[in-house]
N, C-alpha and C positions, 0 to 999 in steps of 0.2 A: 378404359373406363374403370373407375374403382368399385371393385364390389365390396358393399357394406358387411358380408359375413366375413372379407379375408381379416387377418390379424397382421400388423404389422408386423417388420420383422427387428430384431433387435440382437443388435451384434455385441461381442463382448462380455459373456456370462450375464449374473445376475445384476437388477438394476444396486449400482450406486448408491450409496446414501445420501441424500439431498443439503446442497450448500450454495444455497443463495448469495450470489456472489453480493449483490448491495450491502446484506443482512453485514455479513462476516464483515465488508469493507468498513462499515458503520460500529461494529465493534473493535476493529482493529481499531481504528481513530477513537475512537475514546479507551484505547489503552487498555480494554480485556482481551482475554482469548476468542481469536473468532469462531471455535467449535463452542463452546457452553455460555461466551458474554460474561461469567463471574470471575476468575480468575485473572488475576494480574498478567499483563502482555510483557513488561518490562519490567528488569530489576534491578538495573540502573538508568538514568537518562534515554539513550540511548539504547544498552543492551536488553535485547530480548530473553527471558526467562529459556532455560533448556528445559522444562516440562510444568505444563499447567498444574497448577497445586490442587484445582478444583477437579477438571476433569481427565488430567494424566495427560493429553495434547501434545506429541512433541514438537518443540520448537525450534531445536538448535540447527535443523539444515536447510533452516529460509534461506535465503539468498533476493535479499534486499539491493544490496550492494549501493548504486549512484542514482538509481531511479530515485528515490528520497530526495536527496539532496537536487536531481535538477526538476523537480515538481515544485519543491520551494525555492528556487530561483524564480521560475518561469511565471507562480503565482505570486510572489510579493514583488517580483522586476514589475510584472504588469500594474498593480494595483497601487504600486509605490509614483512609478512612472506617471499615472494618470492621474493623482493625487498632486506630483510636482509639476505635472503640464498644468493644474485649474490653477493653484495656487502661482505658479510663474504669470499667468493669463491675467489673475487677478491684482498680485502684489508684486511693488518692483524692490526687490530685495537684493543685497548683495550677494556676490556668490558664497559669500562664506557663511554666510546667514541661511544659506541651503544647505549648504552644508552641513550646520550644524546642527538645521532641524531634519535632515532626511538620508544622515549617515545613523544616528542612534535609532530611528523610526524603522533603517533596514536589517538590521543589528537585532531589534527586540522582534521587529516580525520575526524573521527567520529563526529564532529561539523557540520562540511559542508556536512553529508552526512545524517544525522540522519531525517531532516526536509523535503528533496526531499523524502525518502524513506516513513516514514511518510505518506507523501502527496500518495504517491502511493499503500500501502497498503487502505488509505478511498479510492481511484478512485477503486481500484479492490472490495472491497463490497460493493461504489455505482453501479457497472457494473453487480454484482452476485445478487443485492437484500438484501444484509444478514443484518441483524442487523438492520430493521426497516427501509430502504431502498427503500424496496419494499412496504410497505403501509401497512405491519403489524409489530406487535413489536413481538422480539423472544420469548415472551408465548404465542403470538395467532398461529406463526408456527409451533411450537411443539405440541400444542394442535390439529392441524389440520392432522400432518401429524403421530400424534399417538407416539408422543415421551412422556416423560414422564421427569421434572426438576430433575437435583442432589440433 
């Protein structure tokens, strides 16, 4: 039975500073830093800044890698697909006539989506800690928690 006077117990020094993993994922997609939301996330297309201009944030040892890229497959394959199942359902069109409307339609989605997504995958491993995030880099947490490199 739980007694109301005990205190829990809490392992691992003192509490962490709090990072809402939604918050940060929602400033990552739209493209600021997800520690402060004011400062630029990217400084080109694609690359992420090495340190927030607003609130100093380093940036450079995210490790984004292919998650990006197969989050925007998985979401415009789907939305693309069910777009071309009504329209197929609905109009009888030649195949090249799809082609021509639903190769540039995957083309411009995955442009415009590739960069918020991006942005959102860094906000979610500034929020988790991972990847050097958290004030160690990925050999001192492996070594700590008894994992062992490929």
């Amino acid at each position: 039975m739980h007694n109301p006077s005990e205190q829990p117990v809490h392992y691992g020094g003192g509490k962490p500073d709090e990072r809402p993993v939604m918050r940060s994922i929602g400033r990552g997609m739209r493209n600021t830093c997800p520690s402060c939301g004011k400062g630029k996330l990217f400084r080109a297309f694609l690359k992420p800044v090495d340190q927030c201009a607003v609130c100093g944030e380093e940036m450079h040892h995210h490790r984004a890698d292919d998650l990006p890229a197969y989050l925007v497959i998985f979401v415009v394959g789907h939305v693309l697909l069910t777009g071309y199942m009504l329209t197929d359902s609905i109009f009888v069109l030649s195949p090249w006539a799809h082609l021509a409307i639903w190769v540039p339609l995957a083309v411009l989605a995955a442009l415009l989506t590739i960069q918020p997504i991006k942005g959102g995958v860094i906000g979610l491993q500034w929020a988790q800690r991972m990847h050097g995030f958290g004030g160690d880099s990925d050999e001192d947490a492996m070594r700590r928690h008894g994992g062992s490199d490929p």
